[in-house]
C-alpha positions as CSV (number, residue, x, y, z in Angstrom):
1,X,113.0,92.5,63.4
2,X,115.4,89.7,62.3
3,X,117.7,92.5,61.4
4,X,117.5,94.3,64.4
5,X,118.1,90.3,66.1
6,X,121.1,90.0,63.7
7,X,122.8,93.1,64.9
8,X,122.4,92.4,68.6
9,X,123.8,88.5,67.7
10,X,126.9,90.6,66.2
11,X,127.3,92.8,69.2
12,X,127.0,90.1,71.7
13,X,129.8,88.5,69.4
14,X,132.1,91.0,69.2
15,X,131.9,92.7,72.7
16,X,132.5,88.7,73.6
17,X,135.7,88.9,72.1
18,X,136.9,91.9,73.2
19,X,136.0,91.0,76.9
20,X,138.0,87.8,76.3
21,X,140.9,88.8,74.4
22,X,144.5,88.5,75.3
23,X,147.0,91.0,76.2
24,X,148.2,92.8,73.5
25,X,151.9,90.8,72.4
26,X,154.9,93.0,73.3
27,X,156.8,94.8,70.5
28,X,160.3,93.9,69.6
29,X,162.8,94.7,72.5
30,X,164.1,98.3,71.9
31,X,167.6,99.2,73.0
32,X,169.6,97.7,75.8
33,X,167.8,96.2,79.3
34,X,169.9,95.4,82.4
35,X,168.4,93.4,85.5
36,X,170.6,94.2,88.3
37,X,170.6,93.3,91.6
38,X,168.9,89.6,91.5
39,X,169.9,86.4,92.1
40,X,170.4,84.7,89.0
41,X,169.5,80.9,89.1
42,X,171.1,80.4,85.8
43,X,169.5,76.8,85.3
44,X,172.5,74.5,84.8
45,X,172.8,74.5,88.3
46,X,174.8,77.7,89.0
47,X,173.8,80.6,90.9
48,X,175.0,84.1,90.9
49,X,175.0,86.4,93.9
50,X,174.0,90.0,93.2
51,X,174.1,89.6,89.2
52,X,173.5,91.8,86.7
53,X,172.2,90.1,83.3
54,X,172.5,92.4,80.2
55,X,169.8,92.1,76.9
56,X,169.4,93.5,73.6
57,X,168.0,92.5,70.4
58,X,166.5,89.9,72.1
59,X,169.9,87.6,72.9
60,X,171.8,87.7,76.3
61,X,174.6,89.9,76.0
62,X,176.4,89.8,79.3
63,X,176.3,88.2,82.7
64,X,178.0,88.2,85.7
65,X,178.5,89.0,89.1
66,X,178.1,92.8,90.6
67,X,181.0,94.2,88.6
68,X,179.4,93.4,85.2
69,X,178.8,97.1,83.6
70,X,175.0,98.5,83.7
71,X,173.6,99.1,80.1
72,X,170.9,100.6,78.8
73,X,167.4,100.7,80.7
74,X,168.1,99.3,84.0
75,X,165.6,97.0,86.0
76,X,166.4,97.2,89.9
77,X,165.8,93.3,91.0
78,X,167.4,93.9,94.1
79,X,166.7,91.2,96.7
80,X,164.4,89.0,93.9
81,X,165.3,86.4,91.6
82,X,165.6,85.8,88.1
83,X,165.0,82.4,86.7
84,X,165.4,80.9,82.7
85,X,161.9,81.1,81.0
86,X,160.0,77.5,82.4
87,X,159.2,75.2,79.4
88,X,156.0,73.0,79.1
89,X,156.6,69.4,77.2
90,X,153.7,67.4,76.3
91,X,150.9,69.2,76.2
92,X,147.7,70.5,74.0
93,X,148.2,73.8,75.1
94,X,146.3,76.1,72.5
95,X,144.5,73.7,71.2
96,X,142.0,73.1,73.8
97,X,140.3,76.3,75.6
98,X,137.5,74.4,77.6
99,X,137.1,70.7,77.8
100,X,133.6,70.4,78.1
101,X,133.1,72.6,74.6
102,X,134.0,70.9,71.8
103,X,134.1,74.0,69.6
104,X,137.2,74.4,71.7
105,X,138.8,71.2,71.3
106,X,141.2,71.1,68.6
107,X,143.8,68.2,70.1
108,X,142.5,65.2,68.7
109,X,142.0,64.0,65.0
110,X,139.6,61.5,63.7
111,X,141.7,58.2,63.3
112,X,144.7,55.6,64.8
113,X,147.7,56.8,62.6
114,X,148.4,60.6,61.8
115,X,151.7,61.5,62.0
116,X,151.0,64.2,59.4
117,X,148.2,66.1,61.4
118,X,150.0,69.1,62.7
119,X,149.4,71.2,65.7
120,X,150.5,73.9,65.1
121,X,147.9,75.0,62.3
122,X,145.3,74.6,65.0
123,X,147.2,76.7,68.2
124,X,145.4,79.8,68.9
125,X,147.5,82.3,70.4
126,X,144.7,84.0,71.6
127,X,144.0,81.4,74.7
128,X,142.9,82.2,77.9
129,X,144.7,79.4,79.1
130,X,147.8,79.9,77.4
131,X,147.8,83.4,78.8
132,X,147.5,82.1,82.7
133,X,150.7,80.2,82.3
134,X,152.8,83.4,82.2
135,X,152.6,85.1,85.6
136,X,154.3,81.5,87.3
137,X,157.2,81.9,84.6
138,X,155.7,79.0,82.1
139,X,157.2,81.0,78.9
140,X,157.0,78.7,76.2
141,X,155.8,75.2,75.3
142,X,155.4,71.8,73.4
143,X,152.0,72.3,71.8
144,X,151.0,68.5,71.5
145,X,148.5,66.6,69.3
146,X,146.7,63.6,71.7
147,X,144.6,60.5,70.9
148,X,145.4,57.4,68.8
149,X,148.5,55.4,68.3
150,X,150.2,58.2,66.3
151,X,149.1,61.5,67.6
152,X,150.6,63.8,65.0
153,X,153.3,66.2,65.1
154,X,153.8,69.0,67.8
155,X,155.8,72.2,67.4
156,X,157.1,74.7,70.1
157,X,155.8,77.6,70.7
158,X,156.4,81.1,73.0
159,X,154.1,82.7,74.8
160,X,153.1,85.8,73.6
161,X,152.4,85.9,69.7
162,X,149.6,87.5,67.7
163,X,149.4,84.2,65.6
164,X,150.6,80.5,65.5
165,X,153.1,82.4,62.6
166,X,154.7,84.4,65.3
167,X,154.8,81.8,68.1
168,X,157.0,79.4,66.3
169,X,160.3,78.8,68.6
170,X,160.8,75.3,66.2
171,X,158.0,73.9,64.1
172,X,157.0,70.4,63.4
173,X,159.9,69.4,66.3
174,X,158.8,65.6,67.0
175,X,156.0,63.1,66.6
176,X,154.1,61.4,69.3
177,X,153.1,58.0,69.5
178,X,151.4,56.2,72.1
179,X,152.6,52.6,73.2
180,X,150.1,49.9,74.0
181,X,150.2,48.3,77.1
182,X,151.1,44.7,77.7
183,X,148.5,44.6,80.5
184,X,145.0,46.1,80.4
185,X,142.4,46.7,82.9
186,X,139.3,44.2,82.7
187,X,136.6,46.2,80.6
188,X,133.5,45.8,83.0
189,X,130.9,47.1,80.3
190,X,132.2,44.3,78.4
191,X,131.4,41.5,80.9
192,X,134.8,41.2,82.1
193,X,136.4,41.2,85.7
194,X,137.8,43.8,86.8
195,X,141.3,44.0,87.8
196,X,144.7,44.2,85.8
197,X,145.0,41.0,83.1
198,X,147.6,40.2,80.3
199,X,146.7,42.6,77.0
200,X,146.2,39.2,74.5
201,X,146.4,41.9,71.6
202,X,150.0,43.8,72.7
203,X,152.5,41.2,70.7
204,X,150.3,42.3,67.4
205,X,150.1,45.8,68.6
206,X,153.3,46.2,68.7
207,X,153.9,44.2,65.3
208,X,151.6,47.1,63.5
209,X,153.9,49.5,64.9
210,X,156.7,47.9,64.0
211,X,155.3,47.3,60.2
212,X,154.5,50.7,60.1
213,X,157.3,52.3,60.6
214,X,159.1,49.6,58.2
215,X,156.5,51.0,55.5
216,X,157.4,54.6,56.4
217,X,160.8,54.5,55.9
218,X,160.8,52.1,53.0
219,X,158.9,55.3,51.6
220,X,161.5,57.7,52.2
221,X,163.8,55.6,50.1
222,X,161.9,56.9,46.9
223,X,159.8,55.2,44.1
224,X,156.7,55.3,45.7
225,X,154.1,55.3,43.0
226,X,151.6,58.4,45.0
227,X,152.7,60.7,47.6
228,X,151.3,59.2,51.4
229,X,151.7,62.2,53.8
230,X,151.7,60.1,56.6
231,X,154.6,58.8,55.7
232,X,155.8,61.5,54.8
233,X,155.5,62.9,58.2
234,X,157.5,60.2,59.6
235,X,160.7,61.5,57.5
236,X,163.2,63.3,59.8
237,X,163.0,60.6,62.6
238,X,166.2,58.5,60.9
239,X,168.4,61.9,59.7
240,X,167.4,63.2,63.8
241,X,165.7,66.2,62.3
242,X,163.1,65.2,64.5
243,X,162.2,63.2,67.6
244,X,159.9,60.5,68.4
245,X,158.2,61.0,71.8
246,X,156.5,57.5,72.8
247,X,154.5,57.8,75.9
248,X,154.4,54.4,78.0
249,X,155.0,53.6,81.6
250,X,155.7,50.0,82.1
251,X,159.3,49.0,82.4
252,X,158.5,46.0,79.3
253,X,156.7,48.2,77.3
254,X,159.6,50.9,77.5
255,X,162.1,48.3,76.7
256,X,159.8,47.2,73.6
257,X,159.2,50.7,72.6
258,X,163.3,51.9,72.8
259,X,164.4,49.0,71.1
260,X,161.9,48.9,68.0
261,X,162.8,53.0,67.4
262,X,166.1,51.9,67.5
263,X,165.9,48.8,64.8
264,X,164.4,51.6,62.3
265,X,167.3,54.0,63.1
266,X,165.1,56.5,65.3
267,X,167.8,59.2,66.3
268,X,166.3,60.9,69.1
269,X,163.6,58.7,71.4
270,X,162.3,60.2,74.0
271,X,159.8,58.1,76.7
272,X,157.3,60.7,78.1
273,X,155.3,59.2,81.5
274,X,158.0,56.4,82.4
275,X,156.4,55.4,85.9
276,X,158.5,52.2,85.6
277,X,161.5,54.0,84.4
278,X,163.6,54.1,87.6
279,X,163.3,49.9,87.2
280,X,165.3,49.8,83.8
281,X,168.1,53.1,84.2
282,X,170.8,51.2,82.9
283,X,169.1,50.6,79.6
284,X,168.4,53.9,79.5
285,X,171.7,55.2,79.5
286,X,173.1,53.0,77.7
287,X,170.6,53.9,74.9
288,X,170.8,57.7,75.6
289,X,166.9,57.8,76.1
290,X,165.6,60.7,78.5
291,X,162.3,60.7,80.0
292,X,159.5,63.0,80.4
293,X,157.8,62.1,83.9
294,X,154.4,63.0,84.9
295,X,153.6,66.0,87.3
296,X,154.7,64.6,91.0
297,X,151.4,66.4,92.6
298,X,150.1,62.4,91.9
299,X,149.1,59.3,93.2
300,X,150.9,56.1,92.8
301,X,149.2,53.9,90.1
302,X,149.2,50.5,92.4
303,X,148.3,49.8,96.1
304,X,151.7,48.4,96.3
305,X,153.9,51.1,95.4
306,X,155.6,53.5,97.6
307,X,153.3,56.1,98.3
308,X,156.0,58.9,97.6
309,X,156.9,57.3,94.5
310,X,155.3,60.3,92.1
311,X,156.8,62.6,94.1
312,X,160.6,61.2,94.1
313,X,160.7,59.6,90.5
314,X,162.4,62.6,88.7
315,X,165.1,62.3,91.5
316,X,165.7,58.6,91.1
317,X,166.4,59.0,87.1
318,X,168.8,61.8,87.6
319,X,170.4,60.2,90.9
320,X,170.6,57.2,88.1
321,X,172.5,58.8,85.3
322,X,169.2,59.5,82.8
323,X,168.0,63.2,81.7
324,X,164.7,63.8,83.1
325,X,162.4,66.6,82.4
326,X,158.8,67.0,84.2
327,X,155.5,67.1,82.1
328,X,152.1,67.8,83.3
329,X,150.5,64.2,81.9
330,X,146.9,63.5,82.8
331,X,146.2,66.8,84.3
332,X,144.3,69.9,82.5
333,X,145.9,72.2,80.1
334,X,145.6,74.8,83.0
335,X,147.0,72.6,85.6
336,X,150.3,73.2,83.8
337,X,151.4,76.3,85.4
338,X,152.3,74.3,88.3
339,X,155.1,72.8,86.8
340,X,157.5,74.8,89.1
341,X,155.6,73.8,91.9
342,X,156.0,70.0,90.7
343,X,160.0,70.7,90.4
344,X,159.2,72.3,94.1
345,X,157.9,69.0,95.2
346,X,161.5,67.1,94.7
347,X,163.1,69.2,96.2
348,X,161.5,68.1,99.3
349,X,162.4,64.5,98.4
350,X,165.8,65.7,99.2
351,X,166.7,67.2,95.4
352,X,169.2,70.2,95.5
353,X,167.3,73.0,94.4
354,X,169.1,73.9,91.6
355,X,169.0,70.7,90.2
356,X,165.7,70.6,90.6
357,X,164.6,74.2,88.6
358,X,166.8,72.2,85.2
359,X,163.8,69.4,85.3
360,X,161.6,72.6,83.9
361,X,164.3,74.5,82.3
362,X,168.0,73.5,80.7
363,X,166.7,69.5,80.9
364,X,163.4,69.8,79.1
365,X,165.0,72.3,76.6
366,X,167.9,69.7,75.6
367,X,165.5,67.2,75.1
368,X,163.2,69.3,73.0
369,X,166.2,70.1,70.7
370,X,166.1,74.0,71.5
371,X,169.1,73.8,74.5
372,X,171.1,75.7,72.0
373,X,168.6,78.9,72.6
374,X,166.4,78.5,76.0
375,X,166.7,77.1,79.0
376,X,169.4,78.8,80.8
377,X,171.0,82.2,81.4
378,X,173.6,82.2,78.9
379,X,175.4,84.8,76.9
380,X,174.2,84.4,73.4
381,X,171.1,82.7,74.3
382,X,167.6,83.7,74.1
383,X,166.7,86.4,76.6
384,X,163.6,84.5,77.9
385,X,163.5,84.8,81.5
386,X,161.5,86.3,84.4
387,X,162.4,88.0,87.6
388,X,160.2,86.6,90.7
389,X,160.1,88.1,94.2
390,X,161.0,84.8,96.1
391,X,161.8,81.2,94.9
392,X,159.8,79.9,92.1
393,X,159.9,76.5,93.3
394,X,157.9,77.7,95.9
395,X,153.6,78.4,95.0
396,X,154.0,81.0,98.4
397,X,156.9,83.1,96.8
398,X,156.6,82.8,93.3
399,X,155.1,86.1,92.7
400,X,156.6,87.6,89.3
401,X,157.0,91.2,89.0
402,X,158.8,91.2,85.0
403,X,158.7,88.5,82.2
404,X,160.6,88.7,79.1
405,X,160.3,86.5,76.0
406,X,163.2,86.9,73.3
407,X,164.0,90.6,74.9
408,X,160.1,92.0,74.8
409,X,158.9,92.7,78.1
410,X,155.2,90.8,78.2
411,X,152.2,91.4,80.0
412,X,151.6,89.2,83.4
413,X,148.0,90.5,83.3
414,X,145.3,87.6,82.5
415,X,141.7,87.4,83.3
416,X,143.0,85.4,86.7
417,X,144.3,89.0,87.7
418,X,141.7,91.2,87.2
419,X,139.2,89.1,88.5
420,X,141.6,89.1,91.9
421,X,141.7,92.4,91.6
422,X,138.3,93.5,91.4
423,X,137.1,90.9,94.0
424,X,140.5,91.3,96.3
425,X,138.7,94.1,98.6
426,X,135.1,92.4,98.3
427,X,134.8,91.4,101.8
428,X,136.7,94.2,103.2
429,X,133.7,96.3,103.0
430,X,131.3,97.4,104.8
């Protein structure tokens, strides 16, 4: 009896996984693919009428306007669009599969300070939720240890990958830290009032921060007596090999933050949230800091804000001088296929359009550090892209009929899909 209990536990197990697993990865892109026909939003603001983008091995090979030569396979685009693969800072996607199961949640380590816990050991390329980014255009992403002062380090991943191996676009890319805040809301279990009041704790807050990264680097110098991972994790901030995203929103606290990166000769600091950004632009240029701004489909933090001040904050940075990309902060891994629909939302604040699609494309990729390879349409750059039958800016017309990642045509089919397309004709029956 238990054996016969034992088989039926393996059966349910396995017939489990093969009801939830993801589409099978593409194969390596064989021979030469032309899309012809599209319009090709090329993502550094440019747009080409009638264009004809050539592929092969992977890399962009050609692009141009309706004389450009046809190679190879040819994909008809006529009348549709073709957009740069959209890129996802920020976030724990493929780490966590359901929120409510911890079994599934792999974003958060035990402890304040782990620069050395890595994400990318835990990303399983296998997720559901991962998968339902694809058929927006989402193609690739930031996969981002959360919790604690020092989260860890992220790496970037693509979207289609048998392994965490396979999905590496750059590993171990930047470390995240989270900046305390110089006001804190009064903790009501606690006895206090509630309301905003002065954080007593912040000025020695900051001063561990500070001491810790003095530590770090002191270690890097050499003549340490035992090997301290964590420090060694912070290594690569001071030669730029990789970037230190601090996530704050206050305009004091993102003063604070910039200038102590800077006094330990932090290359590459990038603020992610920035609410109060807009309020200190000139400091940011004239440090060269860009900011990652949460998903404008928000509400303003205070009563006294402008109500539209989620929605027109990206615009106001790049009016201002200061790169800006768009992250999908306090929202739900899955929530982040609406980033072009976030970029979407600017443009009605008045952003040009094209401007707007490099806040999820050629912005958030020169940030990143992979501008040299995604991001935009670009001979000799990857050929990540996808090929939508209206504007993907917009939720009512972004409906993807191709997506390629490095030249491998990929599967828009995810549990989402079939599940509309078994229900679709439900209540059109009699």
């Amino acid at each position: 009896m238990r054996t016969l209990k034992n088989y039926i536990g393996i059966f349910i197990v396995l017939a489990g996984l093969q009801a939830w697993a993801q589409q099978t990865p593409a194969p390596a892109q064989q021979g030469v693919i032309t899309i012809n026909g599209a319009t090709a939003h090329v993502g550094d603001g440019n747009v080409i009428e009638n264009s004809v983008i050539v592929f092969e091995n992977g890399v962009i090979t050609a692009i141009g306007g309706a004389g450009t030569a046809t190679q190879g396979i040819v994909v008809d685009a006529s009348g549709k669009h073709v957009y740069p693969g959209i890129i996802a800072p920020g976030k724990s996607l493929g780490l966590v599969e359901v929120n409510a199961v911890r079994a599934s949640d792999d974003e958060e380590e035990i402890g304040d300070i782990k620069p050395h816990i890595r994400s990318i050991i835990a990303y399983n390329a296998e997720s559901k939720v991962v998968e339902s980014m694809r058929p927006n255009g989402v193609l690739l992403a930031q996969s981002t240890p959360k919790g604690g002062t020092i989260s860890g380090t992220s790496s970037i991943v693509q979207f289609d990958a048998w392994n965490w191996e396979d999905a590496i676009v750059k590993e171990d890319d930047g470390i995240h830290m989270n900046w305390p805040n110089s006001y804190r809301r009064g903790r009501w279990w606690l006895g206090e009032a509630r309301g905003w009041r002065p954080n007593k704790d912040y000025a020695k807050q900051v001063g561990n921060i500070d001491e810790y990264m003095s530590q770090a680097f002191a270690y890097g110098k050499g003549g340490a007596d035992s090997r301290n991972e964590a420090f060694e994790a912070m290594q690569g901030l001071q030669d730029g090999n990789k970037r230190l995203y601090i996530y704050t929103h206050g305009q004091k606290e993102i003063i604070d933050a910039v200038t102590t990166a800077k006094a330990h000769g932090v290359q590459h600091v990038v603020i992610v949230g920035g609410y109060e950004a807009y309020k200190v632009i000139p400091f940011l240029k004239q440090n060269n800091i860009p900011v990652l701004v949460r998903q404008t489909h928000a509400l303003p933090f205070r009563d006294g804000d402008d109500y539209d001040l989620p929605y027109k904050l990206p615009m106001l940075l790049a009016e201002g001088g200061v790169m800006v990309g768009i992250q999908n902060a306090d929202m739900s891994n899955f929530q982040t296929r609406n980033l072009p629909f976030y970029a979407g939302q600017v443009v009605g604040q008045g952003m040009d359009k094209e401007e707007a699609l490099k806040l999820i494309t050629s912005n958030t990729a020169n940030i990143l550090g992979i501008g040299d390879h995604y991001g935009t349409l670009e001979v000799g750059k990857s050929a990540t892209l996808f090929v939508s039958e209206g504007d993907a800016l917009d939720m009512r017309t972004n409906q993807l009929t191709h997506a390629f990642i490095d030249g491998r045509e990929i599967s828009l089919e995810t549990h989402q899909t079939k599940l509309w397309k078994r229900y679709s004709e439900k209540y059109n029956q009699d």
